[in-house]
C-alpha positions as CSV (number, residue, x, y, z in Angstrom):
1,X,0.0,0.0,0.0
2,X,0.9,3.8,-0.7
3,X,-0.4,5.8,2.7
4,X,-2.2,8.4,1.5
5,X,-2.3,11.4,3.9
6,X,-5.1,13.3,6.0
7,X,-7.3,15.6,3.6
8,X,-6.7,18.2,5.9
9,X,-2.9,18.2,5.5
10,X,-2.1,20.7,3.0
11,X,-4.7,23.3,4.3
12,X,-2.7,22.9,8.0
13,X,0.4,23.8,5.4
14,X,-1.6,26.0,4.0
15,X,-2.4,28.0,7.6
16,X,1.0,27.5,8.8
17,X,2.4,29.2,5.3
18,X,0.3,32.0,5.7
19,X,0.7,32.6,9.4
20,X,4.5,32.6,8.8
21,X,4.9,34.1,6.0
22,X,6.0,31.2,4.1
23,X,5.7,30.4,0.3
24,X,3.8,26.8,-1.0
25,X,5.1,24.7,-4.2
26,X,4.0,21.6,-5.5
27,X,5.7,19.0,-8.2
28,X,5.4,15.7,-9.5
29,X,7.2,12.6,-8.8
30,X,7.5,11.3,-12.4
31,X,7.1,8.3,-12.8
32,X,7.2,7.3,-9.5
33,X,7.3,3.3,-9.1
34,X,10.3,3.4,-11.4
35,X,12.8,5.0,-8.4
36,X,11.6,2.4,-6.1
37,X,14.2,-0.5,-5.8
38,X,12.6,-4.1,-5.0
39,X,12.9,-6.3,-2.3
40,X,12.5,-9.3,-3.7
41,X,13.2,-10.8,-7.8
42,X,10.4,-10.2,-10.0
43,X,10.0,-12.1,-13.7
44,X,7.8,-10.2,-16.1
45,X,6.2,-11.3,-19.0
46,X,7.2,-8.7,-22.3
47,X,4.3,-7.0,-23.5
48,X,3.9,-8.0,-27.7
49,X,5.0,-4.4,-28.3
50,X,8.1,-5.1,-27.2
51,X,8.7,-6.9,-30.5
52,X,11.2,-10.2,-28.4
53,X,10.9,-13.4,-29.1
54,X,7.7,-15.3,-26.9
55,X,10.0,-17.5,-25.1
56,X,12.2,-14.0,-23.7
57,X,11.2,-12.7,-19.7
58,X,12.3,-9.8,-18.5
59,X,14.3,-9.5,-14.9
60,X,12.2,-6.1,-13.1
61,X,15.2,-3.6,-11.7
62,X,12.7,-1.5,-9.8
63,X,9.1,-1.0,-9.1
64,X,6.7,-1.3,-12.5
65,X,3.1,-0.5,-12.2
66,X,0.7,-3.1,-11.4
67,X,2.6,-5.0,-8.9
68,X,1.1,-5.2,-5.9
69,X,3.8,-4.2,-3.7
70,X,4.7,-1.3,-6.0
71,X,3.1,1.5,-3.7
72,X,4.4,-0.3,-0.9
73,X,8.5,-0.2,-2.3
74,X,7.7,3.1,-3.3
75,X,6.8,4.3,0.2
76,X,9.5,2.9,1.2
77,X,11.7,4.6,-1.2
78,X,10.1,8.4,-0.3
79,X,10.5,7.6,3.3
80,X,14.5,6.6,3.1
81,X,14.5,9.9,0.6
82,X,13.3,12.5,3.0
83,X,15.4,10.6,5.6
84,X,18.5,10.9,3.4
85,X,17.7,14.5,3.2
86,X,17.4,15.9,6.5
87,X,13.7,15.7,6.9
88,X,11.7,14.0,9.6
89,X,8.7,12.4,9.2
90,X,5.7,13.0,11.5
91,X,4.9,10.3,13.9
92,X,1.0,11.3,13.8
93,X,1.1,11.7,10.3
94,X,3.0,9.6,7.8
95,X,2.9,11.6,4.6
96,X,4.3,14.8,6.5
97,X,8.2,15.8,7.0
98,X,9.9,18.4,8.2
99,X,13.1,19.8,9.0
100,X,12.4,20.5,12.3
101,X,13.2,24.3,12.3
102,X,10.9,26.9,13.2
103,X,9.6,30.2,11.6
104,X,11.2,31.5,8.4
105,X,13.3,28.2,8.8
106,X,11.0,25.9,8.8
107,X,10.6,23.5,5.4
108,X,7.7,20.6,5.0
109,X,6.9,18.5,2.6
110,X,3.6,17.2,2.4
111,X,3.2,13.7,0.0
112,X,0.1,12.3,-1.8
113,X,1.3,9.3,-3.2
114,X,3.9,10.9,-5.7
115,X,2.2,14.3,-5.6
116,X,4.3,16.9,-2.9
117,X,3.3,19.8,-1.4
118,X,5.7,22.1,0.3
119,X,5.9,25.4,2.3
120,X,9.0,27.1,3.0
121,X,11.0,30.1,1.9
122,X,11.4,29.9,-2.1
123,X,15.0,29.9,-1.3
124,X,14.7,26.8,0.9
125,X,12.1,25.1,-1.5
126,X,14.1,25.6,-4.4
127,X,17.0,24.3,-2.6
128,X,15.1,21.3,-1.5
129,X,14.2,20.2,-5.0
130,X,17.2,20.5,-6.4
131,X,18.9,18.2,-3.6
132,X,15.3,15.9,-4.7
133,X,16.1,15.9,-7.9
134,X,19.2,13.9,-7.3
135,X,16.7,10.7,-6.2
136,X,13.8,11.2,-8.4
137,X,12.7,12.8,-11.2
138,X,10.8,15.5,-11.1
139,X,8.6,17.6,-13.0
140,X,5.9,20.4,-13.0
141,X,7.9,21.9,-10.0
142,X,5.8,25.5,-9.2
143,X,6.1,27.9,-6.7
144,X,3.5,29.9,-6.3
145,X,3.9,33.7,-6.2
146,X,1.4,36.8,-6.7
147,X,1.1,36.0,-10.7
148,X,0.1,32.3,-10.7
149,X,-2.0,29.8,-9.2
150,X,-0.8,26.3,-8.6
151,X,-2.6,22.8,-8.7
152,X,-2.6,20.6,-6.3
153,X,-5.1,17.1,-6.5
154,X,-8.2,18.8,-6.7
155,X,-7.6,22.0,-5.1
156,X,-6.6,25.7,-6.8
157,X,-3.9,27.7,-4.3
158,X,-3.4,31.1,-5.1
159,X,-2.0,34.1,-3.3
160,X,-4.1,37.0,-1.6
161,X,-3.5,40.1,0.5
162,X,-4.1,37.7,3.8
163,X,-2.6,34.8,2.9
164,X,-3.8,32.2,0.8
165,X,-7.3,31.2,-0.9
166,X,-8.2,27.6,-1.4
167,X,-10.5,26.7,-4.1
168,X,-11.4,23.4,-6.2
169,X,-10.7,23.7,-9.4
170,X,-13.8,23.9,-12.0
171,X,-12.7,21.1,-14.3
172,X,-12.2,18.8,-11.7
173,X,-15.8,19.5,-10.1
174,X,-17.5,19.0,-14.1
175,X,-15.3,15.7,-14.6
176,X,-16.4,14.3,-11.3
177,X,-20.7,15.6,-12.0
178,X,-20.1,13.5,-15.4
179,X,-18.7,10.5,-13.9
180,X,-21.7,10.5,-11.5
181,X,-23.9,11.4,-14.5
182,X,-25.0,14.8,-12.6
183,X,-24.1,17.4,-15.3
184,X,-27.8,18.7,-15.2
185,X,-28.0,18.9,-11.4
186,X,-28.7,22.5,-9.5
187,X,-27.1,23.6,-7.0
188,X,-28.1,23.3,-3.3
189,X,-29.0,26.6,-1.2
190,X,-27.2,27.8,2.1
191,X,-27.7,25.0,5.0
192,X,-28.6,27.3,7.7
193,X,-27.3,26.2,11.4
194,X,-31.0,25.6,11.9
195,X,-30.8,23.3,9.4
196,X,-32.7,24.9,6.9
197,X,-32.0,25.4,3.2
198,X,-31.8,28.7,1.9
């Protein structure tokens, strides 16, 4: 298994960023199984594209999609990473790591399966990528500043006078009403705290 974290995670990033004064930046882990080295020897079959001869298997190296212990190795391989480079993961909260410094120090990562989160100082979260990108691949590294918004699963960060505003993003919210065959639906009213709809 991959742990996946809290869905409250990134907005108590999120808070801490903007009480501190602290930038946020995403990336990508690409490909992420593929950094992830096994425990255990692993025969694969060659897909027909591969264009070998039918009697030909393959040795797996590292992780490959579809195995079942894939997410597990690859877990594995993030937590050994952010060990490797200073950070400390949370005991209450396995897809969080720090660097244990406070204030305008302070650097966390926050990692949805092979999708991080960080706040920091741009200086420190440009540092820390580039130290990352000596373990695993990265791409669609953004920080976000007073021009851009940045994505993040299915939420929108962007900057404001106060701190930050959190928002999901409209695709994602018309993707998941057609998988659910709701494009028609209206919305719902206020819910008052007496219960009612308004």
């Amino acid at each position: 298994f991959a742990a996946t974290p809290s869905s409250t995670g990134t907005r108590i990033l999120t808070t801490v960023a903007a009480a501190l004064g602290l930038d946020i930046g995403t990336a990508d882990f690409h490909r992420a199984f593929f950094h992830a080295p096994l425990d255990e020897e692993i025969y694969l079959i060659p897909p027909k594209e591969a264009g070998v001869p039918e009697d030909e298997i393959w040795k797996a190296e590292v992780a490959w999609y579809g195995l079942q212990k894939s997410p597990k190795w690859f877990q594995e391989f993030t937590e050994k990473t952010m060990e490797k480079l200073g950070m400390h993961q949370l005991m209450t909260e396995s897809q969080m790591f720090t660097n244990k410094k406070t204030n305008k120090d302070l650097l966390a990562v926050y990692i949805h399966v092979d999708d991080p989160f960080f706040i920091g100082t741009k200086k420190n979260i440009r540092e820390f990528l580039e130290k990352l990108g000596d373990h695993v691949k990265l791409k669609d590294e953004t920080i976000l500043d007073n021009e851009n918004s940045i994505k993040h699963l299915s939420k929108n960060y962007a900057k404001t006078r106060r701190g930050y505003r959190i928002s999901t993003y409209a695709s994602y919210v018309r993707e998941t009403q057609a998988l659910m065959g709701m494009e028609d639906c209206r919305p719902v009213g206020e819910i008052t705290a007496a219960g009612a709809v308004r």
